[in-house]
DSSP file (Angstrom, degrees, kcal/mol; ACC not computed):
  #  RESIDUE AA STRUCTURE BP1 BP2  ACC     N-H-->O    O-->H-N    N-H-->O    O-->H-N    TCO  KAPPA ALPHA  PHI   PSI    X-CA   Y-CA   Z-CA
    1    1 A X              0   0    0      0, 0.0     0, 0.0     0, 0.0     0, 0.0   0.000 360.0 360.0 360.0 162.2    0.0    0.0    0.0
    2    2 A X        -     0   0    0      1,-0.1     2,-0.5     3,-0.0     0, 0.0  -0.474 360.0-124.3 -81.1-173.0    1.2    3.8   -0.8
    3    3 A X        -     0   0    0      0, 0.0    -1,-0.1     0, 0.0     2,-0.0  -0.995  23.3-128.2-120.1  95.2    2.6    5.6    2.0
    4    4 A X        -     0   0    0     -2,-0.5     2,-0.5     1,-0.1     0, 0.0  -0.402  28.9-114.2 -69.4 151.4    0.6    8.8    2.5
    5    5 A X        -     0   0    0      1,-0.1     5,-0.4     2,-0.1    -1,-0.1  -0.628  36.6 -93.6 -91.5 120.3    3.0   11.7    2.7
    6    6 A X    >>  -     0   0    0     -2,-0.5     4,-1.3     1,-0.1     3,-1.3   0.174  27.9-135.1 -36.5 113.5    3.3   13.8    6.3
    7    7 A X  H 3> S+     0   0    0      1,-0.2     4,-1.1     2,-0.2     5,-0.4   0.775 103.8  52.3  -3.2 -63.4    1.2   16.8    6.6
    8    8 A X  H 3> S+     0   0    0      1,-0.2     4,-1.0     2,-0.2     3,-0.3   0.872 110.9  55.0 -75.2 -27.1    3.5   19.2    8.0
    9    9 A X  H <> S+     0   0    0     -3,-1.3     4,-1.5     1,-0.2    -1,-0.2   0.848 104.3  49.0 -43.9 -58.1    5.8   18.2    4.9
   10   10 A X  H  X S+     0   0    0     -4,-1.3     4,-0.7    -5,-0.4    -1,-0.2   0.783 110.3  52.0 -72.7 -22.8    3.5   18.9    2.4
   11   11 A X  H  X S+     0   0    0     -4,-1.1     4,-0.9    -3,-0.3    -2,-0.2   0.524 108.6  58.6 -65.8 -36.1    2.6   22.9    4.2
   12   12 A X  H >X S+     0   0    0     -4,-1.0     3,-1.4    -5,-0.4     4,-0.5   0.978 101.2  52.8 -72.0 -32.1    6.5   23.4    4.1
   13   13 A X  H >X S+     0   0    0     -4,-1.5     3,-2.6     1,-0.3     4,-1.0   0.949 113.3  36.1 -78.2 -61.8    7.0   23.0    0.4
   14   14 A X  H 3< S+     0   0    0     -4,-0.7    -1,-0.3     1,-0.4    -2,-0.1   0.418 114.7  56.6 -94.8  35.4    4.7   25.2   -1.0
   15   15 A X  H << S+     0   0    0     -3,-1.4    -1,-0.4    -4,-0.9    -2,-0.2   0.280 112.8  52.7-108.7   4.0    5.5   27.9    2.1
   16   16 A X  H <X S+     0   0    0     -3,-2.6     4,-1.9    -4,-0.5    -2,-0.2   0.743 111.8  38.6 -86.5 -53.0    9.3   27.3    0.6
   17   17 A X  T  < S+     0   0    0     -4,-1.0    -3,-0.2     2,-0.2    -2,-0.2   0.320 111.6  55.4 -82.4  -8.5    8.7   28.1   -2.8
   18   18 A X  T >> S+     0   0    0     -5,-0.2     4,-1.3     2,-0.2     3,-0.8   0.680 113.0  43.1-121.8 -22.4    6.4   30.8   -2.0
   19   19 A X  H >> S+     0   0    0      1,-0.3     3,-3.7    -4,-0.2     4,-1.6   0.975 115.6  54.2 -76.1 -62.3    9.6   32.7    0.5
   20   20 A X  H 3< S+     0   0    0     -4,-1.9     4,-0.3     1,-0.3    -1,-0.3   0.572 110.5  41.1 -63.2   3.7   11.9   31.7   -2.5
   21   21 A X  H <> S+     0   0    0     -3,-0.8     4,-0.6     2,-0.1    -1,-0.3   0.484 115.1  57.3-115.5  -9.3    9.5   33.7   -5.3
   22   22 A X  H << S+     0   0    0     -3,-3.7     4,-0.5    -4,-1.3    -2,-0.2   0.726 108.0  40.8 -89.8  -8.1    9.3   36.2   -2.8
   23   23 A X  T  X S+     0   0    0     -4,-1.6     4,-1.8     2,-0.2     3,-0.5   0.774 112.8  54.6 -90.9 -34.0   12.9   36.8   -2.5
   24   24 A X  T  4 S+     0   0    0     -5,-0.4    -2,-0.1    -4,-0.3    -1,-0.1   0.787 108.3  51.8 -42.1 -36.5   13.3   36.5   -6.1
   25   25 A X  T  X S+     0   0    0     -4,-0.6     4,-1.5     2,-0.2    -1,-0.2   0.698 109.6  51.7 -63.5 -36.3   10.7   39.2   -6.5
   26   26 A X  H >> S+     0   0    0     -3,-0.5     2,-3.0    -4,-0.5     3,-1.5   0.970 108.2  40.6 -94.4 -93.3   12.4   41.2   -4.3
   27   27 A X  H 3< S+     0   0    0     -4,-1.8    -1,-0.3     1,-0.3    -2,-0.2   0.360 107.0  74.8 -69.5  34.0   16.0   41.4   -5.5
   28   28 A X  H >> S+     0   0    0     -2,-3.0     4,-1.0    -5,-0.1     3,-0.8   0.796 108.6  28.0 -71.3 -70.2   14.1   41.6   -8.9
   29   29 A X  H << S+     0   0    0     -3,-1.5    -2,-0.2    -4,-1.5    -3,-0.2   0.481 105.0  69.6 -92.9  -7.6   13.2   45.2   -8.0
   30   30 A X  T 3< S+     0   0    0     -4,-0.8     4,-0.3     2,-0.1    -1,-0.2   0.669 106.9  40.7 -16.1 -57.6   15.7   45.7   -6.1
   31   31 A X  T <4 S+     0   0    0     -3,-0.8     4,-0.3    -5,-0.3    -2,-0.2   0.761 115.7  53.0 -69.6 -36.7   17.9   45.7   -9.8
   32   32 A X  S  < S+     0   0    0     -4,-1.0    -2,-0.1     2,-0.1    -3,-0.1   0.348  89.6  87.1 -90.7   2.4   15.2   47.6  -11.5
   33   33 A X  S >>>S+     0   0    0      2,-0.2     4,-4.9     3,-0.2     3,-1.3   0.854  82.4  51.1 -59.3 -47.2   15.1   50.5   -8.9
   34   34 A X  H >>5S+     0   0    0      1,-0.3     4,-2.4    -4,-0.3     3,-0.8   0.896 112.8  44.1 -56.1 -60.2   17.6   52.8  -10.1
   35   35 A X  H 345S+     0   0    0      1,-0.4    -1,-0.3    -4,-0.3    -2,-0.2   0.061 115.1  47.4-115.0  24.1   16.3   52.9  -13.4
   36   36 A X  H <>>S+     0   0    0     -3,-1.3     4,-2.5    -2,-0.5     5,-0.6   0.428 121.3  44.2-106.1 -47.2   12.1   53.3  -12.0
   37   37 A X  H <X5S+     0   0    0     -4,-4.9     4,-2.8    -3,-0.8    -2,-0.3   0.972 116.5  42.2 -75.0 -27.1   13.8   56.1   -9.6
   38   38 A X  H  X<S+     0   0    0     -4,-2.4     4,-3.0    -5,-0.7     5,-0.4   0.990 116.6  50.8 -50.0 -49.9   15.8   57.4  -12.6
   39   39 A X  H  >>S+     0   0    0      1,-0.2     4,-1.6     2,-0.2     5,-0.9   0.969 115.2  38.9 -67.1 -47.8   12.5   56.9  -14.7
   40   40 A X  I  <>S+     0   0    0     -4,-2.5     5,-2.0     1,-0.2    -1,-0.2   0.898 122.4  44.8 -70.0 -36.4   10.0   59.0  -12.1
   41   41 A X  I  <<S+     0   0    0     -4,-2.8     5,-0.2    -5,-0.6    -1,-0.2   0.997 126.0  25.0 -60.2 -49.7   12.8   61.8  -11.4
   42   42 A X  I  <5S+     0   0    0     -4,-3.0    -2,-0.2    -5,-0.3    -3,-0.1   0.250 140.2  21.1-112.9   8.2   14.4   62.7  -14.9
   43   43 A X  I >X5S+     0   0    0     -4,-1.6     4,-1.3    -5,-0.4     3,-0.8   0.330 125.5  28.1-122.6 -87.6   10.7   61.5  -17.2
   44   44 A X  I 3><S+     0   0    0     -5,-0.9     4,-1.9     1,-0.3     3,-0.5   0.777 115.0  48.8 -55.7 -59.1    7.4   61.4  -15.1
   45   45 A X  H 34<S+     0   0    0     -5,-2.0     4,-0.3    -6,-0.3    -1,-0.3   0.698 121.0  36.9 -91.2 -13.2    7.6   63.7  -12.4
   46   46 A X  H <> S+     0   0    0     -3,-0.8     4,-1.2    -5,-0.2    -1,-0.2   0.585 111.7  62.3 -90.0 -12.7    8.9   67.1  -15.0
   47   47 A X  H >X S+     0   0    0     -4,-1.3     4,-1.1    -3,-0.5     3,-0.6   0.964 112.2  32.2 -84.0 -42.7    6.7   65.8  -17.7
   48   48 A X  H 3< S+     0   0    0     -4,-1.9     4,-0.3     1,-0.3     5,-0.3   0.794 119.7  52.6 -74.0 -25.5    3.2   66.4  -15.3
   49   49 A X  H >> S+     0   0    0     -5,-0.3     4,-1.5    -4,-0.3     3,-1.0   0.960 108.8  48.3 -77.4 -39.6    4.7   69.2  -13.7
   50   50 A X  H << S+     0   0    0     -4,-1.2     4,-0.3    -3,-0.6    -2,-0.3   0.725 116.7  42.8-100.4 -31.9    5.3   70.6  -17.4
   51   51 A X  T 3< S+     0   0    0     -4,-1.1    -1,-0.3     2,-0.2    -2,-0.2   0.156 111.9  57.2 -52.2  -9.6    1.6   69.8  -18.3
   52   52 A X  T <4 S+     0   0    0     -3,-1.0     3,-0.5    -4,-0.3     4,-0.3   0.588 109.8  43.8 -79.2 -56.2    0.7   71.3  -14.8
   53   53 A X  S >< S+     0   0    0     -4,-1.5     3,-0.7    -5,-0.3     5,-0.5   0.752  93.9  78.0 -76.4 -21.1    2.4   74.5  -15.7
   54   54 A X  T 3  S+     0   0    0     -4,-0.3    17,-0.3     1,-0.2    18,-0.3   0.853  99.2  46.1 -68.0 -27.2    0.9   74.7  -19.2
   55   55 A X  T 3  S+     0   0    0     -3,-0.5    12,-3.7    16,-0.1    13,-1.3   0.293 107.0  72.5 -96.3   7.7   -2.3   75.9  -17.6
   56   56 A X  B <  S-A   66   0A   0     -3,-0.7     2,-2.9    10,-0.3    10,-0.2  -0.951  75.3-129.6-127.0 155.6   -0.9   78.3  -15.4
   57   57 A X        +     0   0    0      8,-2.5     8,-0.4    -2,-0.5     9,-0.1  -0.273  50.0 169.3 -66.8  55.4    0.8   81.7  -15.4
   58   58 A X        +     0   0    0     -2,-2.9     2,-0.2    -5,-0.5     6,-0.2  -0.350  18.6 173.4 -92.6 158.3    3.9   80.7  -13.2
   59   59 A X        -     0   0    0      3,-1.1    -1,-0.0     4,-0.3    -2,-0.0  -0.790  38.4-115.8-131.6-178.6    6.6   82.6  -12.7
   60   60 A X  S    S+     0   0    0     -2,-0.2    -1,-0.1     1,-0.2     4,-0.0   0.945 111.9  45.6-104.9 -46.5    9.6   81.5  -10.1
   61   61 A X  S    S+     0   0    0     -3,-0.1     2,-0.3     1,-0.0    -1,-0.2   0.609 119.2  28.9 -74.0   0.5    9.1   84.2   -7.9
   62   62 A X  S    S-     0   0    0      1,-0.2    -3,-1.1     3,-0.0     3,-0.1  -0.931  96.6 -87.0-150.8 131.5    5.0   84.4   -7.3
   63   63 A X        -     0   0    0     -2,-0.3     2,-1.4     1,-0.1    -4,-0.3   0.104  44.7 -98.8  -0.2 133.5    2.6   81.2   -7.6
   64   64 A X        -     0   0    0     -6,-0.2    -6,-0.2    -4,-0.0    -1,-0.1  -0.624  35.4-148.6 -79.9 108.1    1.3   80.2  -10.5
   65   65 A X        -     0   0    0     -2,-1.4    -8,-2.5    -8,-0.4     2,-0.4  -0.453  26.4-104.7 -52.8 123.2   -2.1   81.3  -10.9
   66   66 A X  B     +A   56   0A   0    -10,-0.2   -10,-0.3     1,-0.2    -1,-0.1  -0.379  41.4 165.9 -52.7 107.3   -4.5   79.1  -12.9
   67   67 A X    >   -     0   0    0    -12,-3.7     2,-0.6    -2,-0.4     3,-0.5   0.756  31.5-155.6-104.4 -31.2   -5.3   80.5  -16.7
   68   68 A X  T 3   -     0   0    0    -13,-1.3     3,-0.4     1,-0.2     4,-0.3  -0.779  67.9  -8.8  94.9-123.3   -6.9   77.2  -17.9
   69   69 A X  T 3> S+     0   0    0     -2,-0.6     4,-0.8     1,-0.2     5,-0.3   0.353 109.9  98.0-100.9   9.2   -6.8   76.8  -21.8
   70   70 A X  H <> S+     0   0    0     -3,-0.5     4,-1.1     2,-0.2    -1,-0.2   0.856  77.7  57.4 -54.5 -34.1   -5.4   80.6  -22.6
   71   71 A X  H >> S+     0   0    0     -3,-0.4     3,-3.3   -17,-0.3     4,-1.9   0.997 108.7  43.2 -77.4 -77.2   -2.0   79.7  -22.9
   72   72 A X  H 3> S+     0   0    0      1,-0.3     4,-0.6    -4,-0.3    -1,-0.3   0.545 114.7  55.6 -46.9   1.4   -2.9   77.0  -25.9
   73   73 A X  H 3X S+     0   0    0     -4,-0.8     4,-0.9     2,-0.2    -1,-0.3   0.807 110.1  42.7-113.2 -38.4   -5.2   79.8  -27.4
   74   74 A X  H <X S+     0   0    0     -3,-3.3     4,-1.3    -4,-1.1    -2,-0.2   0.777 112.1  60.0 -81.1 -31.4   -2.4   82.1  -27.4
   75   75 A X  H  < S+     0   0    0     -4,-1.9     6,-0.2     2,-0.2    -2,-0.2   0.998 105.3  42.1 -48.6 -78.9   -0.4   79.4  -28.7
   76   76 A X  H  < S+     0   0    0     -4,-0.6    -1,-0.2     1,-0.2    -2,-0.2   0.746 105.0  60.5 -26.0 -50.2   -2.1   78.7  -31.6
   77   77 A X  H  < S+     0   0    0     -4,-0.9    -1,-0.2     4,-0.0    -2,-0.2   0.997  87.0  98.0 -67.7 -66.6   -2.7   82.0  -32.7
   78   78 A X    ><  -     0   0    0     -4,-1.3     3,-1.1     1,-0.1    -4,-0.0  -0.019  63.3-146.8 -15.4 103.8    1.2   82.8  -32.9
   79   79 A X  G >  S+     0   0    0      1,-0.3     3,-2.1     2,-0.2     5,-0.2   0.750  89.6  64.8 -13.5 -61.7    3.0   82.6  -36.1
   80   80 A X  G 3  S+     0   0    0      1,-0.3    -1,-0.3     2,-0.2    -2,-0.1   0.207  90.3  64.2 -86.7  26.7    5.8   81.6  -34.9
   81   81 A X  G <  S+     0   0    0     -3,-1.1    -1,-0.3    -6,-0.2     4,-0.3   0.667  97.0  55.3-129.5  21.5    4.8   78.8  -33.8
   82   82 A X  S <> S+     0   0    0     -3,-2.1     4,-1.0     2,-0.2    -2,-0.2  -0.031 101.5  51.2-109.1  47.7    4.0   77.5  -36.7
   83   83 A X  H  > S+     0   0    0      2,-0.2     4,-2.3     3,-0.1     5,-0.2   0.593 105.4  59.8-111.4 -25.4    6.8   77.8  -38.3
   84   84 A X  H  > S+     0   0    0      2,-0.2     4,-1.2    -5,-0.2    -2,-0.2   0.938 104.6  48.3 -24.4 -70.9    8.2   76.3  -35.8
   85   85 A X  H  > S+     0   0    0     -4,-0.3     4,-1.3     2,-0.2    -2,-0.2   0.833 114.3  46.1  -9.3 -76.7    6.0   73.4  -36.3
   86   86 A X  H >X S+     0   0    0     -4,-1.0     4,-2.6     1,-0.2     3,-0.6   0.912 104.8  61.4 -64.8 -27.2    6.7   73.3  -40.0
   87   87 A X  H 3X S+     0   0    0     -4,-2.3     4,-2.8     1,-0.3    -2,-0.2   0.910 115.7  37.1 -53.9 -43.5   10.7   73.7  -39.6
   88   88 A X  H 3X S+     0   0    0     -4,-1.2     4,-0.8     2,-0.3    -1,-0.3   0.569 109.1  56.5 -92.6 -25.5   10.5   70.6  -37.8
   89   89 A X  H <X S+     0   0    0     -4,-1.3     4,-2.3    -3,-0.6    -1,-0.2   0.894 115.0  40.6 -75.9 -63.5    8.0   68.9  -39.7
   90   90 A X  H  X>S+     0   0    0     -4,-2.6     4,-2.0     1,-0.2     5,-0.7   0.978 110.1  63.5 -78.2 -46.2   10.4   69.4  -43.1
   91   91 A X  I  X>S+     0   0    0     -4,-2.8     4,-2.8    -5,-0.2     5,-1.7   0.786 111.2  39.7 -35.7 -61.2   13.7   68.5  -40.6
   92   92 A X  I  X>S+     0   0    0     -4,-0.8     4,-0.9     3,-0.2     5,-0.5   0.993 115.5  46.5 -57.2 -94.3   12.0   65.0  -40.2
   93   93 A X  I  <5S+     0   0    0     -4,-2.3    -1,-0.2     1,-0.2    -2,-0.2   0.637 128.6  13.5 -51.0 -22.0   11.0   64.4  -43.1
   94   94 A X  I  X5S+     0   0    0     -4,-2.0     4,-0.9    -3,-0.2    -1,-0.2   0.757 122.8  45.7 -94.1 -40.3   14.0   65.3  -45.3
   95   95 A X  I  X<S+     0   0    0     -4,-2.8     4,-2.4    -5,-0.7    -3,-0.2   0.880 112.9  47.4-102.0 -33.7   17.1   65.7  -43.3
   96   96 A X  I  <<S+     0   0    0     -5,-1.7     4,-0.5    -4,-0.9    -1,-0.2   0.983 115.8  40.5 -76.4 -47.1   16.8   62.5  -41.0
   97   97 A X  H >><S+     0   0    0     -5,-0.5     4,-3.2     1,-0.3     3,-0.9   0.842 116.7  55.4 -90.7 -15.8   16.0   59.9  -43.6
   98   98 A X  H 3X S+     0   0    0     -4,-0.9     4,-1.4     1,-0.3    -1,-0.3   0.965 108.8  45.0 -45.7 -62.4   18.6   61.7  -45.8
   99   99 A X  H 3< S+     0   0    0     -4,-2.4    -1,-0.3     1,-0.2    -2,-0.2   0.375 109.5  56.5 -88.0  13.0   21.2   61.4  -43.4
  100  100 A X  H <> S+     0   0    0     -3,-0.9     4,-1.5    -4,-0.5    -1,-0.2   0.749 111.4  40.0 -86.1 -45.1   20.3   57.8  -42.7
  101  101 A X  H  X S+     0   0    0     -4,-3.2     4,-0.7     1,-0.2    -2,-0.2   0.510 113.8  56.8 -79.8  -3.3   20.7   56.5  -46.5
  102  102 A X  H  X S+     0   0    0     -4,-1.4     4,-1.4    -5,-0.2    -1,-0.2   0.822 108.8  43.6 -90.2 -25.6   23.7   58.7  -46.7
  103  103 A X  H  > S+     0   0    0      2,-0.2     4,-1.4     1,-0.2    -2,-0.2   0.818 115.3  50.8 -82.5 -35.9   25.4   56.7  -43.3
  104  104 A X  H  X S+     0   0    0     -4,-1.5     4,-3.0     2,-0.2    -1,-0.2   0.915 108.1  50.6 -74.4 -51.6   24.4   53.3  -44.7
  105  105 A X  H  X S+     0   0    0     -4,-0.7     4,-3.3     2,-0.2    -2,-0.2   0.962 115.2  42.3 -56.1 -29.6   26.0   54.1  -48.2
  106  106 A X  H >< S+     0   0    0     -4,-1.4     3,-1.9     1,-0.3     4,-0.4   0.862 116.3  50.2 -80.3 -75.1   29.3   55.1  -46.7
  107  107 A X  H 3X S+     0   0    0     -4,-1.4     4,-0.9     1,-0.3    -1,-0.3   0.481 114.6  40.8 -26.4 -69.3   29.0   52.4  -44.5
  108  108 A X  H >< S+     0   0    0     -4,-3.0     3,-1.5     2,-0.2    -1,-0.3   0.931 115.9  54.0 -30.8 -63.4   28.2   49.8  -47.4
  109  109 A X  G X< S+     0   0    0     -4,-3.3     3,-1.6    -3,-1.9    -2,-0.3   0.896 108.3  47.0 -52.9 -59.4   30.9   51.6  -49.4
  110  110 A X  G 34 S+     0   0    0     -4,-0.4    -1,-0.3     1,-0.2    -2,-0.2   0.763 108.2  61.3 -38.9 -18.7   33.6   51.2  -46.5
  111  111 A X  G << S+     0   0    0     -3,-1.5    -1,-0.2    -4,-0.9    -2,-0.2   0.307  81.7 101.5-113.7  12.2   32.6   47.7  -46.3
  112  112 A X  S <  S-     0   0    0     -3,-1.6     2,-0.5     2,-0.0     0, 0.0  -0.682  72.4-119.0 -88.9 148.6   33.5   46.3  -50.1
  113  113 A X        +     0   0    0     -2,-0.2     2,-0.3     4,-0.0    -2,-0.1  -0.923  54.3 144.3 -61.3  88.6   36.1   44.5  -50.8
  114  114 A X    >   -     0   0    0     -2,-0.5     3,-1.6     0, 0.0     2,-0.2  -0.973  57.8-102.5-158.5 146.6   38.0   46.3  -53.2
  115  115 A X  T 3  S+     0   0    0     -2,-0.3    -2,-0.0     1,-0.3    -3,-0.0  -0.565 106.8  42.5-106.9 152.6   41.8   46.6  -53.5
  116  116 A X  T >> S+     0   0    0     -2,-0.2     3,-3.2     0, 0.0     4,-0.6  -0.341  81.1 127.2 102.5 -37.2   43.0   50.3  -51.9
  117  117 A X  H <>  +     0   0    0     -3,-1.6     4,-2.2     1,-0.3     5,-0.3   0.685  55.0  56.8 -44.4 -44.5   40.8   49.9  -49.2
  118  118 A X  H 3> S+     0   0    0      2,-0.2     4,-1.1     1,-0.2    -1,-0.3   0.844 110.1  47.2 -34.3 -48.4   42.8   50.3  -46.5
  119  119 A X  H <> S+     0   0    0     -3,-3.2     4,-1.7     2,-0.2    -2,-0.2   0.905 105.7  51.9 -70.4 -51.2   43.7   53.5  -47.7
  120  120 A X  H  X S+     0   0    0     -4,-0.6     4,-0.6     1,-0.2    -2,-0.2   0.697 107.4  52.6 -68.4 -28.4   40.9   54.8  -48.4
  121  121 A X  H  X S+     0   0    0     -4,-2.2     4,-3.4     3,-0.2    -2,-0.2   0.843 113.5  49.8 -76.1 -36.1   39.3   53.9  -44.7
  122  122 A X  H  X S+     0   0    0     -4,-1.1     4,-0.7    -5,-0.3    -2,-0.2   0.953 107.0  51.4 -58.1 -72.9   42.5   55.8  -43.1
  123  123 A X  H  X S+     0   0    0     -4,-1.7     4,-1.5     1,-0.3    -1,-0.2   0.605 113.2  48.1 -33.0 -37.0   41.8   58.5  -45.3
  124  124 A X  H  X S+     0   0    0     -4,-0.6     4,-0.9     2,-0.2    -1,-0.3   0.978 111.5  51.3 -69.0 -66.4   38.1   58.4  -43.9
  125  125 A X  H >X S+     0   0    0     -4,-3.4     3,-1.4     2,-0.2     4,-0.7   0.718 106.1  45.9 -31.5 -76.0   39.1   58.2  -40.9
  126  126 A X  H 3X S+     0   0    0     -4,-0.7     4,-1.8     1,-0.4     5,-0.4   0.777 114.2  52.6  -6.9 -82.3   41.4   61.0  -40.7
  127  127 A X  H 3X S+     0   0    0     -4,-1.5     4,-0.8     1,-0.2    -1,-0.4   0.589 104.0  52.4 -43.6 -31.2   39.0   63.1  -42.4
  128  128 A X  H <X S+     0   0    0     -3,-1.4     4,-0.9    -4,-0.9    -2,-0.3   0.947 114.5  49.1 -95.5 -67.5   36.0   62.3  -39.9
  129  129 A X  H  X S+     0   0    0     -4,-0.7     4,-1.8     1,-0.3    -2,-0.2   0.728 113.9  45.7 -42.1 -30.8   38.6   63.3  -36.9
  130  130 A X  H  < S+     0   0    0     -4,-1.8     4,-0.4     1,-0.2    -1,-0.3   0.844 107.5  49.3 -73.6 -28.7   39.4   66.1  -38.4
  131  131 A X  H  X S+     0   0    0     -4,-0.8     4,-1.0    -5,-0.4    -2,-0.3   0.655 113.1  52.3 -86.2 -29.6   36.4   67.0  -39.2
  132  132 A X  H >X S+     0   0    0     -4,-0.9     3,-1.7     2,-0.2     4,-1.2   0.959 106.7  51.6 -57.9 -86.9   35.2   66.3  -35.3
  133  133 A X  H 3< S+     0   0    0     -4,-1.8    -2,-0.2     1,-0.3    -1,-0.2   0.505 111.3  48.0 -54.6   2.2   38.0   68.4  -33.7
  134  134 A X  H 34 S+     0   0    0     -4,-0.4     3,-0.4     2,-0.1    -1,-0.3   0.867 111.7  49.5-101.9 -21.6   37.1   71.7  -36.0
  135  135 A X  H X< S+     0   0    0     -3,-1.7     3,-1.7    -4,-1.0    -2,-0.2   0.900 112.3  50.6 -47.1 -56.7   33.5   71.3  -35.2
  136  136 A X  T 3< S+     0   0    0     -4,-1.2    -1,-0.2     1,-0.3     9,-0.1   0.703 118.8  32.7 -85.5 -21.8   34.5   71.1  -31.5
  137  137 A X  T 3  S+     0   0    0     -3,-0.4    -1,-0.3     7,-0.1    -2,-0.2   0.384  90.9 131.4-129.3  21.9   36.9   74.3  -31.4
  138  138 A X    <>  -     0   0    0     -3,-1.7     2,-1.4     1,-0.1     4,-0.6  -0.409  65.8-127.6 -58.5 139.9   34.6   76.3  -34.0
  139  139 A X  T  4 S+     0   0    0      1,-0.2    -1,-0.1    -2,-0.1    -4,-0.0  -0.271  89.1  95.6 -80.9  69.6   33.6   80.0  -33.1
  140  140 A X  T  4 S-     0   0    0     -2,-1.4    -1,-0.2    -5,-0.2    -2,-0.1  -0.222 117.9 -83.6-141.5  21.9   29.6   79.1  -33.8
  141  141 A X  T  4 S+     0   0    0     -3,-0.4     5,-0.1     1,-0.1    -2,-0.1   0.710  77.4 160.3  75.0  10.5   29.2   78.4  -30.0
  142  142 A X     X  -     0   0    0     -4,-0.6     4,-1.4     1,-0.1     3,-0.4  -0.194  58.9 -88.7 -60.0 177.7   30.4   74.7  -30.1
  143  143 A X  H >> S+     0   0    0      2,-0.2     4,-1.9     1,-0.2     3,-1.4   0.988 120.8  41.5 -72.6 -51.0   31.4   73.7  -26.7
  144  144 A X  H 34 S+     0   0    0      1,-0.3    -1,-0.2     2,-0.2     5,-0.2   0.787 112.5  57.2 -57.9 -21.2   35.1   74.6  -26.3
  145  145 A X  H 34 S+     0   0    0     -3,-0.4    -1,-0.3    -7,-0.2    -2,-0.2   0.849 118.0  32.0 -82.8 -56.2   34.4   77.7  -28.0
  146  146 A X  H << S+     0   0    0     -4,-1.4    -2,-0.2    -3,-1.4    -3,-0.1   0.750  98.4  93.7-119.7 -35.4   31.5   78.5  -25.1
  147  147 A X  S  < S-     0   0    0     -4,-1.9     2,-1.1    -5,-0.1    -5,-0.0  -0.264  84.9-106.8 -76.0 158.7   33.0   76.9  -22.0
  148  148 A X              0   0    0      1,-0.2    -1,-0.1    -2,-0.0    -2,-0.1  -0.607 360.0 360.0 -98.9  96.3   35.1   78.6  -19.3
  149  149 A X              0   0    0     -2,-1.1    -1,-0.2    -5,-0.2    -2,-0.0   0.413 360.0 360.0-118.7 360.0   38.8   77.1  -20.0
């Protein structure tokens, strides 16, 4: 005949498994913390304040006082903000996919076999660094240009 298995036995296991998925759970979020406290400081909590503030008059030294939909009604009306709007509109649609098929040809093009090649990728190179460091110490308000050194 079978041998039924001890009560108290069968209450341990699944109080065993249930501590070991709760400790799993636990240094499971534990690992995923930074990046929720990253996500609610530096996403969540300035995007609803910035949608908070869109209906009010704030300024930094005095309250903001509640204006309701005025702001977007003044918005709207304003030229320049839509040309704003279109600038941004033709930026997307032209310059990004431009400068996507243009990074993928060179890319392709570096990437043939073809006898020079060597040369010709230094020669890319070189140019591409160079081409970095005058961007980087241009007077047009690049960063080395703007910062206090």
């Amino acid at each position: 005949m079978a041998k039924l298995a001890d009560p108290v036995q069968v209450k341990a296991i699944p109080s065993a498994r249930k501590r070991a998925l709760h400790r799993t759970n636990v240094i499971g979020w534990l690992f995923a913390s930074p990046w929720a406290i990253g996500l609610l400081c530096f996403y969540a909590i300035p995007m609803l304040m910035s949608i908070y503030f869109s209906f009010t008059t704030y300024s930094i030294l005095q309250p903001g006082e509640f204006v309701g939909m005025n702001n977007y009604r003044d918005l709207f009306h304003d030229p320049l903000f839509w040309k704003s709007i279109y600038n941004t509109l033709y930026f997307t649609v032209f310059f990004v996919p431009l400068s996507i098929f243009i990074g993928v040809a060179l890319a392709m093009m570096l990437n043939m076999k073809v006898k020079g090649m060597a040369v010709f990728r230094t020669i890319f190179s070189y140019l591409l660094s160079c081409h970095k460091w005058l961007w980087l110490f241009c007077g047009c308000g690049c960063y080395i240009q703007t910062s206090d050194w």
